[in-house]
Structures are given as structure tokens and as C-alpha cells.
C-alpha positions in Angstrom: 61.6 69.5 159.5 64.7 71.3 160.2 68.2 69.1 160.8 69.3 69.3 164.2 72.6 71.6 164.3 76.1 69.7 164.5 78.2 69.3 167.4 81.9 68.5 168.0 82.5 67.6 171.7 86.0 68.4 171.3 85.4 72.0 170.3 86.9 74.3 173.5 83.3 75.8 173.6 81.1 72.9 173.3 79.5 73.3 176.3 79.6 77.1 176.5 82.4 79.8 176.8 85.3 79.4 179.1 84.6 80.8 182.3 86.6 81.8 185.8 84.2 81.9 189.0 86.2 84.9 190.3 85.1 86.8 187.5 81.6 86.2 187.6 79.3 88.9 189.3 77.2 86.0 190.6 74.4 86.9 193.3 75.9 84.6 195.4 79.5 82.8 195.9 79.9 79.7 193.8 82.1 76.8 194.9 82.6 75.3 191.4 81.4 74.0 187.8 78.7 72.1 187.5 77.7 70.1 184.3 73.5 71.0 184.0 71.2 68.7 181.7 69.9 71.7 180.4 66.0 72.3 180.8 66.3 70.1 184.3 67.6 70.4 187.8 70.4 67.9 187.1 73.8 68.0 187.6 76.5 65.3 186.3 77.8 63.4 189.0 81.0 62.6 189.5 80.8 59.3 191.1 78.3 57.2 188.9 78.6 59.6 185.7 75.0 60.3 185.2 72.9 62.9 186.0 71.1 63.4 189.3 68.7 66.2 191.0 70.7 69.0 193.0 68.3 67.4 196.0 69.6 64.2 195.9 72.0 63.8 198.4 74.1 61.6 196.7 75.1 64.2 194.0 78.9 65.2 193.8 77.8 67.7 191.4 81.1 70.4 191.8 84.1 69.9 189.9 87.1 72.3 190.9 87.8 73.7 187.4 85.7 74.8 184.2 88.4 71.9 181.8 87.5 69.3 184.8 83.7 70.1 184.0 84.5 69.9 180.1 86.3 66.8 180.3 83.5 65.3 182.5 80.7 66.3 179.9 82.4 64.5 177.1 83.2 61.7 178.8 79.8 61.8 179.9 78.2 61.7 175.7 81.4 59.5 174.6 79.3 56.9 177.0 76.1 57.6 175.9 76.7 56.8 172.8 76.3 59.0 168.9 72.2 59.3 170.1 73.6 61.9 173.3 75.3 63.9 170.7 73.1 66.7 171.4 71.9 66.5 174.8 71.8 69.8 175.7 74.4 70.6 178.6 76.3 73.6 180.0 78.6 74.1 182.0 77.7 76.3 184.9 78.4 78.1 188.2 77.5 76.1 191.1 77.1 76.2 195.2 76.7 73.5 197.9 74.3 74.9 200.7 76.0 72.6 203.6 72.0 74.2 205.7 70.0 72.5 203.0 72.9 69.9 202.0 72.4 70.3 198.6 73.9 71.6 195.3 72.2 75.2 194.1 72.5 76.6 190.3 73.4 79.9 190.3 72.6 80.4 186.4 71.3 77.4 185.7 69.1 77.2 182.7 65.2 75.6 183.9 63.4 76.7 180.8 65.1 76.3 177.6 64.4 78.5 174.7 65.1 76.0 172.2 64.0 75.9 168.7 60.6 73.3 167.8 62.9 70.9 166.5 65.0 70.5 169.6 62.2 70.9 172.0 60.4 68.0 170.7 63.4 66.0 170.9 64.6 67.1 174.8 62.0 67.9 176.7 60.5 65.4 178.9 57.0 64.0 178.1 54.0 64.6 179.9 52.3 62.6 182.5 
């Protein structure tokens, strides 16, 4: 079986590649960063620090700045504890639809393409 791949939190692209929203040829505007679980249709919310579905209404999934999102994703593991060390998340565009009053991913990730080990490991079980 193959070692899962190491991970430094504190590395600047930890949680992807810097990005600027205004540079972005998104299909539609984004109003900030979002911090995705990838492979689900959570975002990390800012008031209670876990993850939630862009449906809940409680979700205060946008955070004004790409660092804002970074420091929110490892403060987010350094609670979890060493076992979260590679949760899979990305930092990723993201818009509130005030019609449907809730959060949208623009390029969020639904279906990862990860490798056996790490699909084993992250993806949900089965009913």
C-alpha cells in the first residue's frame, strides 16, 4: 500500500495556488474564497469552524481574501488534530445567490480524482 503524500499546512500553497478573483475568467461573478472539503458540497464556516452544506442557511462560507481563506483552513486542521492532516481542501471561488440564499461553487471540486489510497481514506461510506 502506498504512504499517503506529506503535507505542511504552513506551505503558501497548501491548499492550492494563490489566486485574485478579478483575474479569474469565472462563468459567473464570485463574491469571495471559500474553503471546500474536497469531494463534498461543504464549505468551512466561519462562525462554528466546521464544515457545512452550501444549503444550509447557517453557512458563512465567504471569506474576503484568498490569506483569510488560508489561515482559516489551518486553523481549521490545527483543531482537528495530526488525523486531519490530509483532509483534502481547496481553497476556491465562491458566490452567495441572495434568490436561493445560499453559497454556490464556482469551481468547486464534487468528484475527486484521487489516487486508491486516498480515496479509500476520504470518501464517504456507503449507505
Amino acid at each position: 500500500m502506498q504512504a499517503p503524500p506529506s503535507f505542511d499546512p504552513d506551505d503558501p500553497r497548501a491548499f492550492g495556488d494563490p489566486f485574485r478573483l478579478e483575474d479569474l475568467p469565472l462563468p459567473r461573478p464570485a463574491h469571495g474564497y471559500g474553503v471546500q472539503y474536497l469531494g463534498r458540497d461543504q464549505l468551512l464556516d466561519q462562525a462554528s469552524l466546521g464544515f457545512l452544506p452550501i444549503r444550509d442557511g447557517r453557512l458563512q462560507g465567504l471569506f474576503p481574501s484568498f490569506a483569510a481563506a488560508r489561515e482559516a483552513a489551518r486553523a481549521w486542521l490545527a483543531a482537528q488534530g495530526p488525523e486531519a492532516a490530509q483532509a483534502p481542501l481547496a481553497i476556491v471561488p465562491v458566490a452567495f445567490d441572495p434568490v436561493s440564499a445560499r453559497h454556490v461553487l464556482i469551481y468547486g471540486v464534487l468528484q475527486p480524482q484521487l489516487q486508491p489510497f486516498e480515496e479509500a481514506a476520504y470518501l464517504p461510506e456507503s449507505p
